[in-house]
Biotite code that builds the C-alpha atoms (Angstrom):
import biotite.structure as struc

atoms = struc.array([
    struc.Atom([-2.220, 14.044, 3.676], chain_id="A", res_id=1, res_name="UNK", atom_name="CA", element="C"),
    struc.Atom([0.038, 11.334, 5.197], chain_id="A", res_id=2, res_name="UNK", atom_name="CA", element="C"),
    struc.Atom([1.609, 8.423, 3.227], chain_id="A", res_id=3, res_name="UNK", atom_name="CA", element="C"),
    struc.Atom([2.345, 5.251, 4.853], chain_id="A", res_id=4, res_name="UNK", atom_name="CA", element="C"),
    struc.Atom([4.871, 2.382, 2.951], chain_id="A", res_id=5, res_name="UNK", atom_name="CA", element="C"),
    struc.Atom([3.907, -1.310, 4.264], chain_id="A", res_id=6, res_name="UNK", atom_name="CA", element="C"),
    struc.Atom([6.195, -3.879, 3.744], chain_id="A", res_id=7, res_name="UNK", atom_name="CA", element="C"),
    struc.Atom([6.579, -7.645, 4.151], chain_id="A", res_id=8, res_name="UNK", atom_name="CA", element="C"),
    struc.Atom([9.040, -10.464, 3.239], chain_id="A", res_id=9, res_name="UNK", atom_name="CA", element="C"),
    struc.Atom([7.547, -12.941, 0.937], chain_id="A", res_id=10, res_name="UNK", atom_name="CA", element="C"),
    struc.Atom([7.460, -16.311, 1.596], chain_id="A", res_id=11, res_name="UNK", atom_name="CA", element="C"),
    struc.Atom([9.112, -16.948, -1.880], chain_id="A", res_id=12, res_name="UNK", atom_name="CA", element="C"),
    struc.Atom([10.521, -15.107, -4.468], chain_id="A", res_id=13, res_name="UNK", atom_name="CA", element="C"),
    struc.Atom([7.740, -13.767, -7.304], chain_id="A", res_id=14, res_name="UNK", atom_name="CA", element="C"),
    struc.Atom([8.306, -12.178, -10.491], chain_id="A", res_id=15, res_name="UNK", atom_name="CA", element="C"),
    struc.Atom([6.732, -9.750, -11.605], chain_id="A", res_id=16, res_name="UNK", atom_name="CA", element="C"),
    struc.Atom([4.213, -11.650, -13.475], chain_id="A", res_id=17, res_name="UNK", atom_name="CA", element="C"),
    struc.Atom([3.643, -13.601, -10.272], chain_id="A", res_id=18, res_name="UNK", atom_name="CA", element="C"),
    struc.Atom([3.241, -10.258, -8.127], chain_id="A", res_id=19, res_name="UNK", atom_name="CA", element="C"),
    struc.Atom([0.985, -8.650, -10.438], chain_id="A", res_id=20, res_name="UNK", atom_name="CA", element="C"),
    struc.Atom([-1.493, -11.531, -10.576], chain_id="A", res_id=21, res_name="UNK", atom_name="CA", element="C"),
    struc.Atom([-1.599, -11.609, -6.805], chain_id="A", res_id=22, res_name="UNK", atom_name="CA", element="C"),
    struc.Atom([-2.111, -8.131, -6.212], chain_id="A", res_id=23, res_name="UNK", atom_name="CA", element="C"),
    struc.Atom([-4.664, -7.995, -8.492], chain_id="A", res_id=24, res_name="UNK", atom_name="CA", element="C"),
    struc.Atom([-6.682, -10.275, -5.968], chain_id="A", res_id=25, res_name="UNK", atom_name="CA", element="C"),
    struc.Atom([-6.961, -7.412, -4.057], chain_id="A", res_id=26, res_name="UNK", atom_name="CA", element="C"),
    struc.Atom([-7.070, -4.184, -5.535], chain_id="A", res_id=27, res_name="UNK", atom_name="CA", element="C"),
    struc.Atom([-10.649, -4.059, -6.099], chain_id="A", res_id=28, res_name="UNK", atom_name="CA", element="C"),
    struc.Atom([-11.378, -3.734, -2.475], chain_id="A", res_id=29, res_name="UNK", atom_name="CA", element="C"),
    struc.Atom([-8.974, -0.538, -2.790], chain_id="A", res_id=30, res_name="UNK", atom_name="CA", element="C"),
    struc.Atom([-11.137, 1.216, -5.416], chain_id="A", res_id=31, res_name="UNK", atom_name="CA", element="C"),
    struc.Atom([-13.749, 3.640, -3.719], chain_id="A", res_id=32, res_name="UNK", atom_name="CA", element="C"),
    struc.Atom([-11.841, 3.388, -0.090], chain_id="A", res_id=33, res_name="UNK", atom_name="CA", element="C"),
    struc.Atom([-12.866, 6.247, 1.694], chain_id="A", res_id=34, res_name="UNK", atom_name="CA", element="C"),
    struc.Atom([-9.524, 8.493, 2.451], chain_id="A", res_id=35, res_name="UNK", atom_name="CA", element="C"),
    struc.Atom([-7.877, 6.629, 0.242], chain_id="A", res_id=36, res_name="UNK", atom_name="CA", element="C"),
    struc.Atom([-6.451, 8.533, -2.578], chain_id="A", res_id=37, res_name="UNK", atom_name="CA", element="C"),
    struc.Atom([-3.847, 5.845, -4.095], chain_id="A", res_id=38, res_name="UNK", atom_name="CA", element="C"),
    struc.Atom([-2.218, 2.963, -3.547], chain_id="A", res_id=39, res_name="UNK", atom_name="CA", element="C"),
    struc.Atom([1.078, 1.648, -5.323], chain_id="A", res_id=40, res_name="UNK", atom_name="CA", element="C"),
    struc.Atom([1.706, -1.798, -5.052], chain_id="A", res_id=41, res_name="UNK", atom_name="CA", element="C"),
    struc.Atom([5.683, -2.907, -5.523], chain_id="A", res_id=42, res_name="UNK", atom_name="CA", element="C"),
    struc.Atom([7.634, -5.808, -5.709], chain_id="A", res_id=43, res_name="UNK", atom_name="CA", element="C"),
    struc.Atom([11.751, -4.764, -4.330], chain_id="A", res_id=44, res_name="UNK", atom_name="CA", element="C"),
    struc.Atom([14.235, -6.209, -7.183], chain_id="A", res_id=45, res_name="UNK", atom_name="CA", element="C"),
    struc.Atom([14.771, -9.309, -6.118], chain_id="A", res_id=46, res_name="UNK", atom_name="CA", element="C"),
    struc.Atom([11.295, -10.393, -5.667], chain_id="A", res_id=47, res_name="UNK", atom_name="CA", element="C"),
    struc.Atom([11.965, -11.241, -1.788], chain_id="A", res_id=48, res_name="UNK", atom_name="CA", element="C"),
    struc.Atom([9.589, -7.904, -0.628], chain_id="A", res_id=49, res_name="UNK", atom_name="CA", element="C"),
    struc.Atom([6.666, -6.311, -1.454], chain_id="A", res_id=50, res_name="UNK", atom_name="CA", element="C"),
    struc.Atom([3.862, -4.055, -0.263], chain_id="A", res_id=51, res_name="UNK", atom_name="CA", element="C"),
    struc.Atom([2.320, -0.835, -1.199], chain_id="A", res_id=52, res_name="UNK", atom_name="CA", element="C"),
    struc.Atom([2.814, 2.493, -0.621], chain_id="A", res_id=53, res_name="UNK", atom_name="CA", element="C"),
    struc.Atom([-0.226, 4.474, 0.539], chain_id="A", res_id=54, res_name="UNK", atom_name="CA", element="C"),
    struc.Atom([-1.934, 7.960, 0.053], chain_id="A", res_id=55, res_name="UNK", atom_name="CA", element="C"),
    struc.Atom([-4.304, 8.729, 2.205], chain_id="A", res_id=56, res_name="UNK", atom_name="CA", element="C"),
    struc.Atom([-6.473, 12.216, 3.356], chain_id="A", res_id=57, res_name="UNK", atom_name="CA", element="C"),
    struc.Atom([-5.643, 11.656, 6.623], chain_id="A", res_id=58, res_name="UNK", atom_name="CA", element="C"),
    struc.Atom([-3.753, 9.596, 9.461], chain_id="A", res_id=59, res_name="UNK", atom_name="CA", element="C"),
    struc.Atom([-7.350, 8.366, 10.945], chain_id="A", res_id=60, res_name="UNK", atom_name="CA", element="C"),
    struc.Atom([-8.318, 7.443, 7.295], chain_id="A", res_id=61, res_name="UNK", atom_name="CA", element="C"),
    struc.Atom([-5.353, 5.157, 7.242], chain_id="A", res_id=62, res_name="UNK", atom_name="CA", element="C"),
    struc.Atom([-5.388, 4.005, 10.769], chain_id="A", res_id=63, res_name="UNK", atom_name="CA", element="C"),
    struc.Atom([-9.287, 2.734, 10.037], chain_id="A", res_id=64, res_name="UNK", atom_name="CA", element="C"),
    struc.Atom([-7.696, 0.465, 7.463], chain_id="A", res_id=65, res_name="UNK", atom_name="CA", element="C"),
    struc.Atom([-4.350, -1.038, 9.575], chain_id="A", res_id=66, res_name="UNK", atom_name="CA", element="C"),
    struc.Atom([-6.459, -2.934, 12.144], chain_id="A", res_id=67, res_name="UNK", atom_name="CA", element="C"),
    struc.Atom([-5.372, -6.251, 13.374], chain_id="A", res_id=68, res_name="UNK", atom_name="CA", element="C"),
    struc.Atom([-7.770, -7.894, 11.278], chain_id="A", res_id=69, res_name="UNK", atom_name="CA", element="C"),
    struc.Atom([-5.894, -6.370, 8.377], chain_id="A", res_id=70, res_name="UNK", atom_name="CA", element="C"),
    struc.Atom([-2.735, -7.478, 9.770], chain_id="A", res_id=71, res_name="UNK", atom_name="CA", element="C"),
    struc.Atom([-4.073, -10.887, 10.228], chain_id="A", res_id=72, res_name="UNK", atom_name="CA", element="C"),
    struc.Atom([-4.974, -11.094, 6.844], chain_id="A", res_id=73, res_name="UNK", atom_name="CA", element="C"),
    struc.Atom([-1.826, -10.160, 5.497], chain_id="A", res_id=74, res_name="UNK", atom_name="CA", element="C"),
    struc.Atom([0.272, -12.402, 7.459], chain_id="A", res_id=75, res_name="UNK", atom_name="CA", element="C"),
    struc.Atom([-2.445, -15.247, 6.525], chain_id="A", res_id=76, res_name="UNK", atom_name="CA", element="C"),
    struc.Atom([-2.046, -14.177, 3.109], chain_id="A", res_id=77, res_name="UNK", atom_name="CA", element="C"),
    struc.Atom([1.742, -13.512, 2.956], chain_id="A", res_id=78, res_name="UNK", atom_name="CA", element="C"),
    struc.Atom([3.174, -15.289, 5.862], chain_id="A", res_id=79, res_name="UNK", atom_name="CA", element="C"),
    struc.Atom([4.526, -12.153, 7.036], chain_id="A", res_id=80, res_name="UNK", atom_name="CA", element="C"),
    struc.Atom([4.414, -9.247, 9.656], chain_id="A", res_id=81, res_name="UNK", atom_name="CA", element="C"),
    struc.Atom([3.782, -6.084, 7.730], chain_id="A", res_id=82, res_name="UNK", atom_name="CA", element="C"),
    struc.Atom([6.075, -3.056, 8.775], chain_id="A", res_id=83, res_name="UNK", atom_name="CA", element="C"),
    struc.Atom([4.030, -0.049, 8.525], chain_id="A", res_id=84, res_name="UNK", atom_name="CA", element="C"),
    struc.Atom([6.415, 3.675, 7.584], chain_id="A", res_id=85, res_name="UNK", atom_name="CA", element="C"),
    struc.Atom([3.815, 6.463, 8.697], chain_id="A", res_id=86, res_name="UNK", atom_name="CA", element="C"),
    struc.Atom([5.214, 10.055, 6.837], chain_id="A", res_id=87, res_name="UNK", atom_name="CA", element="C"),
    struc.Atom([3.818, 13.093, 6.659], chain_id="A", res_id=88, res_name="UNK", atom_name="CA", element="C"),
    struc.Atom([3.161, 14.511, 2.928], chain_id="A", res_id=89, res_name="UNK", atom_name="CA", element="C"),
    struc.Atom([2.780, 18.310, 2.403], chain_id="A", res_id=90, res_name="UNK", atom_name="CA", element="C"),
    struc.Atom([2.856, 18.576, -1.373], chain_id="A", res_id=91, res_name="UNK", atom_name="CA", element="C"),
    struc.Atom([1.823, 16.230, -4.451], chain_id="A", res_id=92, res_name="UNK", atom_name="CA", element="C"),
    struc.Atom([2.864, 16.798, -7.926], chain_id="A", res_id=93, res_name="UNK", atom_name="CA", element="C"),
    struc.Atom([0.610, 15.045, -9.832], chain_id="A", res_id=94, res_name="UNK", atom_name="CA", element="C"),
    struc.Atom([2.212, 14.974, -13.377], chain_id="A", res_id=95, res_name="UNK", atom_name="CA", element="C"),
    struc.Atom([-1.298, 13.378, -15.100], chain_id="A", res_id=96, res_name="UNK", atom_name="CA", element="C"),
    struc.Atom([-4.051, 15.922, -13.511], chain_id="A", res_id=97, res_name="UNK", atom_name="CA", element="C"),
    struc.Atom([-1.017, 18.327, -13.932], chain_id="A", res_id=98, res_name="UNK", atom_name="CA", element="C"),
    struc.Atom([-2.016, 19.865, -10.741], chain_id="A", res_id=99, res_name="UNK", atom_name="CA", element="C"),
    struc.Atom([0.015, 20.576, -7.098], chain_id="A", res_id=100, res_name="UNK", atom_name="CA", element="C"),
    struc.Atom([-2.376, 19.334, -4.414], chain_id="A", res_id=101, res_name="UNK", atom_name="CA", element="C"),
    struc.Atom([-1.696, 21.018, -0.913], chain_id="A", res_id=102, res_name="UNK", atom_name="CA", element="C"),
    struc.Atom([-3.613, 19.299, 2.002], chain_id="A", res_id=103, res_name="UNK", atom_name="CA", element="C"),
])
């Protein structure tokens, strides 16, 4: 499994409110995302950053997603260059299924 954490400045400060109104204009296309596990969305404290923070099955799963359309559309949509951390993840604990998933 490999999690990846992209970030972007915003444009202008949201609240929380704000943030989760405009992220829910896109996580539907998320749902059903093949290699996609999860996705976290976040907002930093101040409300100046945001992105989400990715599990995926594998590193090709994610790089299939992280194309320069998708770029393109985030920069068009946030008027911002995403930053994209790549990290390699072992070991979940997932505390709902109550299960430790190994890839």
């Amino acid at each position: 499994m490999i999690t990846v954490i992209v970030e972007f400045k915003l444009p202008q400060t949201l609240s929380r409110e704000q943030a989760q109104a405009t992220f829910q204009g896109t996580a539907a296309k998320y749902q059903g995302m093949p290699g996609l596990i999860r996705k976290y969305y976040f907002l930093s404290a101040d409300g100046n950053r945001a992105g989400g923070i990715y599990l995926w099955n594998s590193r090709a799963d994610a790089d299939r997603v992280y194309t320069e359309e998708w770029k393109a559309f985030v920069r068009g949509k946030y008027a911002s260059e995403p930053s994209l951390t790549y990290l390699e993840c072992p070991l979940v604990v997932d505390n709902l299924t109550h299960e430790i998933i190994a890839d």
